[in-house]
BABA-980288 format. One line per 10 residues: number of its first residue (from 1); for each residue x, y, z of N, C-alpha, C. Coordinates in steps of 0.001 Angstrom, whole numbers. Atoms other than C-alpha are relative to their C-alpha. Layout:
NUM) X Y Z X Y Z X Y Z ~ ...
# end
This chain:
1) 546 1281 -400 251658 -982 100040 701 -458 1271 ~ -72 401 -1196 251709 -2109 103516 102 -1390 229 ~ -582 1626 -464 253563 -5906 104354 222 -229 1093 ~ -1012 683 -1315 254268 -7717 107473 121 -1578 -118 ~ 64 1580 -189 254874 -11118 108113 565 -711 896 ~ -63 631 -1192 255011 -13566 110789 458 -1222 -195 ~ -628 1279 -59 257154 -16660 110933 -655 -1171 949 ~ 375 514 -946 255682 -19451 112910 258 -1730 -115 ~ -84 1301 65 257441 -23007 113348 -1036 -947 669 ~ 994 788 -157 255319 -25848 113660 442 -1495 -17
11) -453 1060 -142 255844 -29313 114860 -434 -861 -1605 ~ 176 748 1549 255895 -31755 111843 -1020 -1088 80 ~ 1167 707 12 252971 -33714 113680 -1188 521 69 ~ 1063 -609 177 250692 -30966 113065 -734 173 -1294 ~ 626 -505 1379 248393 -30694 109833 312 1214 -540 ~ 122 -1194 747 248585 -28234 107429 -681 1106 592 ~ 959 -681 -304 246843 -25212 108714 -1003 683 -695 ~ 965 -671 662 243978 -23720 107432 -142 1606 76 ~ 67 -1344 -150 244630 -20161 107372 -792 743 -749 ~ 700 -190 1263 241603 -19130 105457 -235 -1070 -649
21) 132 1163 1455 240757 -20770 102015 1129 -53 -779 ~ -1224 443 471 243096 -22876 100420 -209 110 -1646 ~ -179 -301 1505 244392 -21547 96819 100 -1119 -672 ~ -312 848 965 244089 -23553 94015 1316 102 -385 ~ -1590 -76 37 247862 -24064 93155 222 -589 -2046 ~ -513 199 1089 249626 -23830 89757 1390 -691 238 ~ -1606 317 -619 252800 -26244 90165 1397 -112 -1350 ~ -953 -152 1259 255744 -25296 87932 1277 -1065 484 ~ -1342 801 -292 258011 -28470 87815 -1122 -1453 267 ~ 511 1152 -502 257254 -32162 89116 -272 -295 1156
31) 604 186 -1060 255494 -33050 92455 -891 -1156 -159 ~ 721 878 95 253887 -35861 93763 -999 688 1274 ~ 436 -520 -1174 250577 -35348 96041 -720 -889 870 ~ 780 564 -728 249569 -36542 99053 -426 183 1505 ~ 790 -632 -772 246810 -35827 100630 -84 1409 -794 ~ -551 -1730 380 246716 -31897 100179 1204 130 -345 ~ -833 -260 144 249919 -31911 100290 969 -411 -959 ~ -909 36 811 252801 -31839 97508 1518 5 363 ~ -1179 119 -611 255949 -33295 97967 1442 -106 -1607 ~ -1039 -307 1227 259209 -32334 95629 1388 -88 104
41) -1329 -156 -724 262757 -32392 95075 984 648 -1514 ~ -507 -401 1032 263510 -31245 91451 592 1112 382 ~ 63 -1308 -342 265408 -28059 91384 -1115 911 -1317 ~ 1095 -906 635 263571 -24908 90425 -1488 -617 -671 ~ 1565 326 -381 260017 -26393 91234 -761 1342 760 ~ 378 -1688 -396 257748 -23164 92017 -1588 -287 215 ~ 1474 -271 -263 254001 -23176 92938 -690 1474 452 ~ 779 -1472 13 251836 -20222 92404 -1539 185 362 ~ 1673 -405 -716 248177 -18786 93766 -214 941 -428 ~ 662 -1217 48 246038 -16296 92996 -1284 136 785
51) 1070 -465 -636 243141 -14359 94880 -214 1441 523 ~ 724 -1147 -138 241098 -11704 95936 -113 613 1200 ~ 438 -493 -1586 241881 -9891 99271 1229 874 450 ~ -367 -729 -226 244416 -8679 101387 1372 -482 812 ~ -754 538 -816 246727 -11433 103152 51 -1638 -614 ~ -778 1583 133 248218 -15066 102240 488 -677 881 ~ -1418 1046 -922 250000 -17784 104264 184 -664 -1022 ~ -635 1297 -2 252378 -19838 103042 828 -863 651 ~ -281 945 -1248 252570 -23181 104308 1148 -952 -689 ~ -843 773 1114 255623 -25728 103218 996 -261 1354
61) -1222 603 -449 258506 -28100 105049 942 -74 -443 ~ -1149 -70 15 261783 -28237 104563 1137 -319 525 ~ -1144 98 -1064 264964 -29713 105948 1124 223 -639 ~ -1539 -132 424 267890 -28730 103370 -346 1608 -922 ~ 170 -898 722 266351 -26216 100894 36 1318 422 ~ 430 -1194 -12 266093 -22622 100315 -912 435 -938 ~ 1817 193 652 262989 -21199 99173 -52 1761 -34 ~ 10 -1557 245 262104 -17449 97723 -1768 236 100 ~ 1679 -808 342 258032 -15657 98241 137 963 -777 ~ 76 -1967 692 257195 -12901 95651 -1624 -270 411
71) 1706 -668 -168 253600 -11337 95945 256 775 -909 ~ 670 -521 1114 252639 -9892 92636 1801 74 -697 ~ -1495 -187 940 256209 -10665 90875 1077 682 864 ~ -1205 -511 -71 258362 -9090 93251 98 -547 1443 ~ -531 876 -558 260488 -10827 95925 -1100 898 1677 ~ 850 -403 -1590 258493 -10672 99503 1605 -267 919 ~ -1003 411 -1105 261152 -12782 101463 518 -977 -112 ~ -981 1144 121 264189 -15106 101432 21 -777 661 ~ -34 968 -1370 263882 -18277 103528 845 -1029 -97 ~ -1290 1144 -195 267144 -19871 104592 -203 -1294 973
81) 207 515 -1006 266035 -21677 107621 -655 -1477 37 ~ 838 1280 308 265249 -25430 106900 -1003 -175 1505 ~ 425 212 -1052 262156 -25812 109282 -1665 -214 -919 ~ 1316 -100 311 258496 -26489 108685 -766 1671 101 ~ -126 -1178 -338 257318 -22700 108375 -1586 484 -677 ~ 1461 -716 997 253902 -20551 107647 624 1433 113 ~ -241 -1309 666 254826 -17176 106102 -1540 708 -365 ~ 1343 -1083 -10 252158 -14526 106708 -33 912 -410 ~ -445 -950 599 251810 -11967 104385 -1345 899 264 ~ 802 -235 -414 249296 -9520 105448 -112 2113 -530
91) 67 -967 371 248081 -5842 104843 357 858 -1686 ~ -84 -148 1654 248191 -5934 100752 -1195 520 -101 ~ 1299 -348 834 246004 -3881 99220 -935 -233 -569 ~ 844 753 493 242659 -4885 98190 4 33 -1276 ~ -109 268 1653 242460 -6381 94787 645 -1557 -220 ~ -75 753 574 243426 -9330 93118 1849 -102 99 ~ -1579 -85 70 247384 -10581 93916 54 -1713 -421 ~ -729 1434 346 249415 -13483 93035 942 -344 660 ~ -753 509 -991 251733 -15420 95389 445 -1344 -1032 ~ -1045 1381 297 254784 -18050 94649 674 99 533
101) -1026 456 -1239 256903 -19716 96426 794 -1265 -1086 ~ -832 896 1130 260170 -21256 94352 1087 -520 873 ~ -1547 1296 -585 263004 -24043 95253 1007 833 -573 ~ -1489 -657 658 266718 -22149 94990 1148 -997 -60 ~ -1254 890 101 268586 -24589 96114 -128 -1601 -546 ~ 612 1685 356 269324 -28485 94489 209 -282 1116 ~ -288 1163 -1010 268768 -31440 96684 154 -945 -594 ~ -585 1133 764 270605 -34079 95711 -812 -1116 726 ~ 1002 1216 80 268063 -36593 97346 -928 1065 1323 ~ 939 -284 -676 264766 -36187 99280 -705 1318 -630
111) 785 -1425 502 262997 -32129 98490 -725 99 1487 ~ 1073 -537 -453 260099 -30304 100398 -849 -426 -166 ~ 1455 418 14 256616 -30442 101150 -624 1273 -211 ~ 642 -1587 -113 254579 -27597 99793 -1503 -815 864 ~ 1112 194 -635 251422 -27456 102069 -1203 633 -442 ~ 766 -795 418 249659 -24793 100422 -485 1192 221 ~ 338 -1535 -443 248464 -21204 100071 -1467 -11 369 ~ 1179 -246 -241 245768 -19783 102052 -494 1651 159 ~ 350 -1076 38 243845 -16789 102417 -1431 325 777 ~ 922 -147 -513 241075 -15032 104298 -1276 912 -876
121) 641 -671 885 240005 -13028 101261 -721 -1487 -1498 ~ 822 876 917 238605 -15009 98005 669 -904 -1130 ~ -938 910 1046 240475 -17661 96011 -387 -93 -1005 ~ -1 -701 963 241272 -17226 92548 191 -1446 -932 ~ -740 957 419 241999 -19689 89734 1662 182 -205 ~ -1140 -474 -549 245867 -20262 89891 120 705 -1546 ~ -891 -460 1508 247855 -18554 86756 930 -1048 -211 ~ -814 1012 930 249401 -20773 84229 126 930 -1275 ~ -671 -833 1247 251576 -19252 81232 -399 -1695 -1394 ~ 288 970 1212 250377 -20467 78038 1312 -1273 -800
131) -442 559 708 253625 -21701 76423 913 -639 1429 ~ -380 801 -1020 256232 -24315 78387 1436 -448 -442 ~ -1050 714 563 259566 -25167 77950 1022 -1027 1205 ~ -830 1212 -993 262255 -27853 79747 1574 173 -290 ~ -1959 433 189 265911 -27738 80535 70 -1176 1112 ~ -442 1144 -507 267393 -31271 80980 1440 17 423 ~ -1274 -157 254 270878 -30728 82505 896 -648 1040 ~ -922 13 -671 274014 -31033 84662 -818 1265 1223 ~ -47 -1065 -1001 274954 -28357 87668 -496 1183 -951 ~ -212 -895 409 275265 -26104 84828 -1568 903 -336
141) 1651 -686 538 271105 -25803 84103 -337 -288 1722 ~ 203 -172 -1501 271161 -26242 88738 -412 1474 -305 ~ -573 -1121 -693 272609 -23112 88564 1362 -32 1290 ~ -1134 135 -774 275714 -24358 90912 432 808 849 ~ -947 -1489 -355 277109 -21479 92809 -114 1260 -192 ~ -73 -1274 899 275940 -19290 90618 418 1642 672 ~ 207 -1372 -1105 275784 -16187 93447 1057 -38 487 ~ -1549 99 -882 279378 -17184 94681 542 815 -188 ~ -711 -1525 -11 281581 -14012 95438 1696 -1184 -406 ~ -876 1113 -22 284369 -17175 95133 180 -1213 -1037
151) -103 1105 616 285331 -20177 93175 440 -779 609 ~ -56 1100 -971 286458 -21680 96274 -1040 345 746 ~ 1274 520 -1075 283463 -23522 97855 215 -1158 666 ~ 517 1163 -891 282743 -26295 100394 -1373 -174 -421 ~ 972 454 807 280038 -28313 99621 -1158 1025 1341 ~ 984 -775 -774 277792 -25695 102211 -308 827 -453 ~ 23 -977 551 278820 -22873 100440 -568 -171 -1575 ~ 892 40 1127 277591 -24482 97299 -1608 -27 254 ~ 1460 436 -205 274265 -25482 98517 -493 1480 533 ~ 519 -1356 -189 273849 -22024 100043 517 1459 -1128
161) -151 -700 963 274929 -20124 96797 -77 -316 -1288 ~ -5 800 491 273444 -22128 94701 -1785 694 -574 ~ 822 -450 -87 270291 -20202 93176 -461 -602 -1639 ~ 676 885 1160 268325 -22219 90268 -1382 1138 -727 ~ 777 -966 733 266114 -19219 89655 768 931 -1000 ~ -569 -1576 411 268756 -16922 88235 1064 -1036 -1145 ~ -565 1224 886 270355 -20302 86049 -658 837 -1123 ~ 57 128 1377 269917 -20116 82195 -980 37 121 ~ 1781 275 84 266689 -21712 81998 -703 711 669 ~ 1118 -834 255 264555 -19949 83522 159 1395 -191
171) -95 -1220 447 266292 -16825 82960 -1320 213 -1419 ~ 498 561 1758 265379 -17820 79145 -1637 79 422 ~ 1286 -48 87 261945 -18805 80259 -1310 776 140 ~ 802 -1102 -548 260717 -15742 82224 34 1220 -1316 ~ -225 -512 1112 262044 -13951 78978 -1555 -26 -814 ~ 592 557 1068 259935 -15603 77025 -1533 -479 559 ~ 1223 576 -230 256987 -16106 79131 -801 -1214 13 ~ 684 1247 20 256830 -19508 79592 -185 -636 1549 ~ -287 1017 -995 256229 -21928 82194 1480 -1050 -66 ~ -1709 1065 133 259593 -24208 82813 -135 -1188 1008
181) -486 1047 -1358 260735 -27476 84538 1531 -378 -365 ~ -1244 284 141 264266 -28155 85475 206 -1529 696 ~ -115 1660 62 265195 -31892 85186 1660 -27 -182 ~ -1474 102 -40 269006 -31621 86478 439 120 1185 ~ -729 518 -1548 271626 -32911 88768 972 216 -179 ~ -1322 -317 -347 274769 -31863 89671 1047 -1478 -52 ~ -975 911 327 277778 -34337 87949 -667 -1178 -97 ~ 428 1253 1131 275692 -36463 85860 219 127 -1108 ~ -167 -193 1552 276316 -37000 82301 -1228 -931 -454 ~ 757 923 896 274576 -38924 79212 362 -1496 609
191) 358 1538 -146 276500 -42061 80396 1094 -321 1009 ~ -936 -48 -982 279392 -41114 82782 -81 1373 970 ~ 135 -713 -757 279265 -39192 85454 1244 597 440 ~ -1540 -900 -444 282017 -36554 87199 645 -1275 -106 ~ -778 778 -597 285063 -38825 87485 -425 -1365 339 ~ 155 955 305 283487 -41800 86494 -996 -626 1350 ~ 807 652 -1405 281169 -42111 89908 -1240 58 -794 ~ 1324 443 394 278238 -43717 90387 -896 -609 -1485 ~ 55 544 1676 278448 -46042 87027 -1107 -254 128 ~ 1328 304 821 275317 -46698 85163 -1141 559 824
201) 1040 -1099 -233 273355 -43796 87125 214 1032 -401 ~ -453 -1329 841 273409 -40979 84899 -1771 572 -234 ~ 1919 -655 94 270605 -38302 83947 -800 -704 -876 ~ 1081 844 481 268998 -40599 81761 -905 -897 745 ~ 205 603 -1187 268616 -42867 84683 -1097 549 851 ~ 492 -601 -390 267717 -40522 86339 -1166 1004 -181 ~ 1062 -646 312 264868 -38516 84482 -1359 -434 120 ~ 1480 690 -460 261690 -40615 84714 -18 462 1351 ~ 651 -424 -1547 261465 -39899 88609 -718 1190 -59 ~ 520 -528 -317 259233 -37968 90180 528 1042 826
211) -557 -778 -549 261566 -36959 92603 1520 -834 -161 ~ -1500 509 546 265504 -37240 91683 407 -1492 1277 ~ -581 1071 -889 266300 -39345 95035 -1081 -960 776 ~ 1155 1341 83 263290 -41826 94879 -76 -263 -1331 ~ 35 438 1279 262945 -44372 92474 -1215 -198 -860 ~ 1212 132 924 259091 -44200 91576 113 1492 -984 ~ 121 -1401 1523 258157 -42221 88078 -247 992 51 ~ 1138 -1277 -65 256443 -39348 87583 -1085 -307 -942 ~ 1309 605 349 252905 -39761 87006 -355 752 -1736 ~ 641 -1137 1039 251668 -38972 83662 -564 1375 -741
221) 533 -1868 -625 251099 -35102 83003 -277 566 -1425 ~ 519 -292 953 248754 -34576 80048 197 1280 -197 ~ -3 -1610 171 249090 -30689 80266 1434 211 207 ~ -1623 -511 300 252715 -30769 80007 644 -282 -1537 ~ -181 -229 1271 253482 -29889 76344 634 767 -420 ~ -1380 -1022 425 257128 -28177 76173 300 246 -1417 ~ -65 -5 1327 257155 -26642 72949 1477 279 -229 ~ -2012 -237 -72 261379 -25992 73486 326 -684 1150 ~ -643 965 -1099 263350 -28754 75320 1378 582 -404 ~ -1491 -81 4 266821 -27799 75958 980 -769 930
231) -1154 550 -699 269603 -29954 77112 1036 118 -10 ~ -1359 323 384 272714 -29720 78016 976 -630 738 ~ -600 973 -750 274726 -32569 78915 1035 -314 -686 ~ -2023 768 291 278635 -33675 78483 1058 412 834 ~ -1369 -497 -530 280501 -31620 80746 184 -1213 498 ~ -576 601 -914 280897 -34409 83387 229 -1362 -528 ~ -626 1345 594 281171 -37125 80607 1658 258 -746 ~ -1094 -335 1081 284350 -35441 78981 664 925 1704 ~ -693 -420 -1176 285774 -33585 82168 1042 -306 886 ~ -1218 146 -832 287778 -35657 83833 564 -1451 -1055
241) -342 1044 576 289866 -38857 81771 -361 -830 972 ~ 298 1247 -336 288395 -42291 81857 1518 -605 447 ~ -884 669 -1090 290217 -44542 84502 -99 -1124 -555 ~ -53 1420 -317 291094 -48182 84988 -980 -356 553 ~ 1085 1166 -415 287884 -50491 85559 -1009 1112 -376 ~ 1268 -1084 514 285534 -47500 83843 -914 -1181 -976 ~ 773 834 1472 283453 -49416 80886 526 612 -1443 ~ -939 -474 1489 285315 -47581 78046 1503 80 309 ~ -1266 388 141 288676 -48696 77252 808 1191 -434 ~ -745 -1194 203 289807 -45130 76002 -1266 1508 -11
251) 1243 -855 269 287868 -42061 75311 -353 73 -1099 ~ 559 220 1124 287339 -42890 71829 -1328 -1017 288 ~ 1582 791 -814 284739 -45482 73488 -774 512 479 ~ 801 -1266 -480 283692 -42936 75536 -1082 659 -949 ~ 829 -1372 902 282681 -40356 73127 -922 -1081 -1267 ~ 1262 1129 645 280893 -43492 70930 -935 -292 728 ~ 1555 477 -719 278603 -44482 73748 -499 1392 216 ~ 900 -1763 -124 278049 -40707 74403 -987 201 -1228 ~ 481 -579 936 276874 -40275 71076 -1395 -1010 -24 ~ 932 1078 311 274776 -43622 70621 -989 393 1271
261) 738 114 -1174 273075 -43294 74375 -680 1527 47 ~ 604 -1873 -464 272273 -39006 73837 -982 -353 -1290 ~ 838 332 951 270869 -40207 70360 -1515 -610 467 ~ 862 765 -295 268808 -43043 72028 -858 943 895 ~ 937 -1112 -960 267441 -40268 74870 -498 1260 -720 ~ 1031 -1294 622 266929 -37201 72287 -1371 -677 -1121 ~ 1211 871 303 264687 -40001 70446 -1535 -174 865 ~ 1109 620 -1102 262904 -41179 73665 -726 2258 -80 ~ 249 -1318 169 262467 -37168 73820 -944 624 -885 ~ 609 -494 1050 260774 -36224 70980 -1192 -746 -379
271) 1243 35 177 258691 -39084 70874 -1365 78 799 ~ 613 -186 -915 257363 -38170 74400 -945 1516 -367 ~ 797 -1837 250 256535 -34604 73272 834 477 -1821 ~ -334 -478 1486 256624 -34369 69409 91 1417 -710 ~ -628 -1152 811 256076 -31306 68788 713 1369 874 ~ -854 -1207 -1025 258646 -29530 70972 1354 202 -1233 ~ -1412 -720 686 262090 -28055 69121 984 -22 1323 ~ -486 570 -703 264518 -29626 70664 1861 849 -252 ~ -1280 -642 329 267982 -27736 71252 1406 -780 1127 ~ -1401 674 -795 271570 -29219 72161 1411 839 657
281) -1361 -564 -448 273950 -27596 74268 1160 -368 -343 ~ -1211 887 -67 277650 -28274 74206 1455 1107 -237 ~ -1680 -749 323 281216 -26624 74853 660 -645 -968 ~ -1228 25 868 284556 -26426 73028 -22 -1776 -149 ~ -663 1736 -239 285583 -29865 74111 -1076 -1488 -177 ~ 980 1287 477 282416 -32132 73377 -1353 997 -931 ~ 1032 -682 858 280677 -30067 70860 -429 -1031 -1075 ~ 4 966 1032 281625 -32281 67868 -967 -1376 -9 ~ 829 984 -119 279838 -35215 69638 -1437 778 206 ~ 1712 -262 -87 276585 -32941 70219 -293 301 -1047
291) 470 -694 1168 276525 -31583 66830 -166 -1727 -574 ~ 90 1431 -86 276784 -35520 66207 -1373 -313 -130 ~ 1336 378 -526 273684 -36321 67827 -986 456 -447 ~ 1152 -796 571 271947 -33195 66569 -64 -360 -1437 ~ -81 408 1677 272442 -34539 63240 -489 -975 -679 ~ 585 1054 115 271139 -37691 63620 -1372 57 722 ~ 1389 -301 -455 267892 -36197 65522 -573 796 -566 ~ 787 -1186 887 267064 -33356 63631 146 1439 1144 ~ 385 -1055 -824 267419 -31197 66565 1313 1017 31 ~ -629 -1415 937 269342 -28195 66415 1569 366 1111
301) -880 14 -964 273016 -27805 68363 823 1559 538 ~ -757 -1092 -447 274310 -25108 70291 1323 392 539 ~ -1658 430 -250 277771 -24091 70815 477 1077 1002 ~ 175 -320 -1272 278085 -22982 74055 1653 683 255 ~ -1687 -661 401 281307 -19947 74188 638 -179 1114 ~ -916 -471 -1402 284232 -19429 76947 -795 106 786 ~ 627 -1242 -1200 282698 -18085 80378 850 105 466 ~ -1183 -682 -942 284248 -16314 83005 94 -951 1364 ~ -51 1193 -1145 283412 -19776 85323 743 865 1007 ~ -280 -590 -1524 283570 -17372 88787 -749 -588 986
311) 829 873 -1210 280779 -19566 90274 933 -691 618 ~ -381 895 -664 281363 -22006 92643 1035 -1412 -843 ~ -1174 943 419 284700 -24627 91948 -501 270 -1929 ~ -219 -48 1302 284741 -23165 88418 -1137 -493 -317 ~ 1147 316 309 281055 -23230 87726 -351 1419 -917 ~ 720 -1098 570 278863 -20266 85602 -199 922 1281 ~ 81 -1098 -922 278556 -16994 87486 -1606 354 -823 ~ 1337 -836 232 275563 -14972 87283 -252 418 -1531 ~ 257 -712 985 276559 -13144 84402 -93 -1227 -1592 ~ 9 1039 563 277077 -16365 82611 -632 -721 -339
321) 1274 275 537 274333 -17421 82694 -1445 324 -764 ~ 775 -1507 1086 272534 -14100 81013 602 -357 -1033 ~ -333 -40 1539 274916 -14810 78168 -156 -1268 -609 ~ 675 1261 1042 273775 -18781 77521 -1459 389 -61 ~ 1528 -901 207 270135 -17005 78258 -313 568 -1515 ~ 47 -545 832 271016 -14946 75552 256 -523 -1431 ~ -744 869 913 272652 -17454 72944 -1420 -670 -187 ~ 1315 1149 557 269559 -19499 72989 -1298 652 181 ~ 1136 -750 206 266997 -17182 73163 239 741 -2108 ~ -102 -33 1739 268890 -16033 69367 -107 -1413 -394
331) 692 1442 621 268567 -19534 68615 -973 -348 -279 ~ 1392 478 -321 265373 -20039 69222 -810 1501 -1230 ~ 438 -890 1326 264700 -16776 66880 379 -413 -1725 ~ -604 745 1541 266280 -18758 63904 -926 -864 -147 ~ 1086 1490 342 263959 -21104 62113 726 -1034 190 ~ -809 984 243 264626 -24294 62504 336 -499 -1467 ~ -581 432 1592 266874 -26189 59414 -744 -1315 -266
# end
């Protein structure tokens, strides 16, 4: 099979181009749209196409992200280069292919603009995977670093080794053939954040958006019906000791509002999407409070072992993330109790 492809920046006061007919788009994750265009900032947000021919563009902006193309499941081309960009994929064999284009890196505010796939051959309906699942997390469901040859990073070297496809979740999900959305931010907790920043914005706070660093919702999304929600949230509430002028007077306060406020959100959870199976992450050091929670929700707690934390500033490495992949994929083979 014969590939080329042509890079071509484009001022940001130019329309979308019409390269061909524009694919119907499958969007894995949250996006808002306007006009044609889809604008995002979740990590690991992915939009997919299908059709009938021999060549694709994809069209999409960018000023912080990194962004991966496959054509028929396997990687086309890596794009580091924050710029407005059309990616021309051309000389594919006739027949029926599939094109996506996925977010690697988080953005801690703002995202991309997907513009959309086009084609000169015959547009397809997009592909959508029957079943759907959700990880709600920290860095640790980002993916952080994960690709780091280091555990010393600068915050550049995180953002550029920082790959949200090769994280837990969707490891887990591609496993398992689902569709996924990742609903996580780097040093948020249930109700404290890293080192006590940014009081009373935490991922709870933070989950209704549409896009993490705007404050409107996300619109209603009848065809989103995660039959496995997984969260896992506490590192950055238990990580560093509560300070002077925090809102908990020790960490026995602490770990009480943790429990009461993860309760009140795996509630809001379940009754948003009832019939999902709902699973709780949680290390050594705040397990007790997730098994807590799972006890008073019904939902089921996971006990998350050692790693070899080689990612970025003592984050999950690659392989680390194959073995919570693997932990909750046997979980998820256990009936629930």
């Amino acid at each position: 099979m014969k590939i080329a492809a042509l890079l071509l920046p484009v001022a940001l006061s130019v329309p979308a181009p019409e390269q061909g007919k524009r694919l119907p788009v499958h969007i894995g994750g949250r996006a808002v749209a306007e006009g044609k265009a889809l604008r995002f900032g979740w990590p690991g947000t992915y939009f997919e196409g299908r059709f009938r021919g021999t060549d694709v563009t994809v069209a999409f902006d960018t000023k912080t992200d990194f962004y991966r193309v496959l054509v028929d499941g396997k990687v086309f081309q890596t794009l580091t280069k924050p710029e407005r960009t059309e990616l021309r994929v051309k000389g594919l064999k006739p027949g029926v292919h599939t094109v996506r284009l996925e977010k690697l890196t988080e953005s801690q505010s703002g995202g991309g603009i997907f513009l959309g796939f086009f084609t000169s051959g015959t547009p397809m309906a997009a592909p959508a995977l029957r079943n759907q699942i959700e990880f709600i997390g920290d860095s640790h469901s980002v993916g952080y670093g994960n690709t780091s040859p280091t555990r010393d990073c600068k915050s550049q070297q995180v953002h550029d080794t920082t790959d949200t496809s090769a994280a837990f979740g969707p490891v887990l999900a591609k496993r398992l053939g689902a569709d996924y959305r990742v609903i996580a931010y780097s040093g948020y907790g249930v109700v404290r954040n890293y080192a006590g920043k940014f009081p009373g914005e935490n991922l709870p706070y933070l989950y209704p958006r549409a896009i993490p660093g705007e404050a409107g919702a996300a619109a209603p999304d009848k065809g989103w019906r995660p039959g496995v929600i997984v969260i896992n949230l506490g590192t950055n509430d238990f990580s560093t000791p509560v300070h002077a002028g925090e809102a908990w007077a020790d960490e026995a306060a602490l770990r009480a509002d943790y429990r009461a406020k993860y309760i009140a959100f795996v509630r809001a959870r379940q009754a948003a999407q009832p019939g999902a199976r709902i699973l709780l992450m949680g290390a050594e050091n705040f397990y007790a409070d997730v098994a807590a929670v799972a006890a008073a929700t019904g939902a089921t707690p996971v006990k998350v072992p050692a790693l070899e934390m080689t990612g970025c500033n003592w984050h999950p490495s690659l392989k680390d993330h194959r073995v919570m992949a693997d932990l909750l994929a046997a979980t998820l083979r256990t009936p629930k109790r």
